[in-house]
N, C-alpha and C positions, 0 to 999 in steps of 0.2 A: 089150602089144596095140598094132597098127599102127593110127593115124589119119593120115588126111589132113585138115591143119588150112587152111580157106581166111578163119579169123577168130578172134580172139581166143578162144585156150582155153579151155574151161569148169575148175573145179577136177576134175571129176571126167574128165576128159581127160587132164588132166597128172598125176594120179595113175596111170592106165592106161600111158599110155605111161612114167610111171618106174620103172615094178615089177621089171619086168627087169633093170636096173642098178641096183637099190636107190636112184633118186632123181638117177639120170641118162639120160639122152634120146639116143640115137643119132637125128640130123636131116639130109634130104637136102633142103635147099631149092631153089625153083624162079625165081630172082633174077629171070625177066621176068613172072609171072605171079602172085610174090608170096604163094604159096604153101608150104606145107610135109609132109611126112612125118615122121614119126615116132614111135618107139617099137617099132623092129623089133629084133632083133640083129642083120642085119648092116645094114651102110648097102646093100650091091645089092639088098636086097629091099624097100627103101622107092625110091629110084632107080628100079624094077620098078615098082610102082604109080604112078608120078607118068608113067613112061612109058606104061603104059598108058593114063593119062588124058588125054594128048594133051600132057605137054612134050616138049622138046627137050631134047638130049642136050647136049649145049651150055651150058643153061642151069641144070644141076643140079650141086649142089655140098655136101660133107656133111662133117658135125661133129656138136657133141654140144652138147647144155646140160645145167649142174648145176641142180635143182629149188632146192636149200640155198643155192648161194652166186651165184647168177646167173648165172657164168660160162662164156661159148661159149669154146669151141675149134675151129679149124677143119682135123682132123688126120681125113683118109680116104681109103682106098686108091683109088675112084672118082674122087678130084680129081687122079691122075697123067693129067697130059692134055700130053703135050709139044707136039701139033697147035695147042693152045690158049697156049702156053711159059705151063703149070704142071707140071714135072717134078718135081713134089714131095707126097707126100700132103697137104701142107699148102699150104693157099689164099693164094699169092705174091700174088699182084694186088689193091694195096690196095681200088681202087674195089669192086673183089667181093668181098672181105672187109667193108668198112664197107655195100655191101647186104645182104651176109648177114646181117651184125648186125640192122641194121636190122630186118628180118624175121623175125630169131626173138624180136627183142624185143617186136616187135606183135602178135607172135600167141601167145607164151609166158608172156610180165609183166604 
């Protein structure tokens, strides 16, 4: 189930959105607004929501958290953004890597 988390998860949130991955989290976070989705199967359809909500396309950027062992990754097809020189599914740019962290850790742990 998709939520948009704009404050520390409930348990019964992060149980929702882990069902689907058996206790992992596909997350497209919103680094200026501090924000998150998650809990969708793909990353474009949480991406999808967060746009519709009024971020920027810019400012979104998606990975996964394990429920079990804390562990983000920041590996999704949505973060090839060469415009941006991230030609990589995976989140190059430390500063935006250590926000991302950040943010799923405030709103996930």
């Amino acid at each position: 189930m998709n939520h948009i988390i704009t404050k520390k998860a409930s348990k019964a949130e992060l149980k929702e959105m882990a069902q689907h991955f058996q206790g992992y989290i596909k997350v497209v976070v919103d680094i200026e607004k501090e924000i998150l989705a998650g809990g969708a199967d793909r990353h474009v359809d949480e991406e999808k929501i967060l746009l519709d909500n009024g971020s920027k396309q810019e400012n979104l950027w998606g990975g996964g958290f394990d429920t079990t062992t804390a562990e983000i990754d920041y590996n999704s097809i949505i973060n090839l953004r060469p415009r941006q020189s991230n030609p990589s599914r995976e989140i190059l740019d430390a500063s935006i890597r250590n926000t991302f962290d950040t943010i799923v850790k405030k709103l996930l742990t």
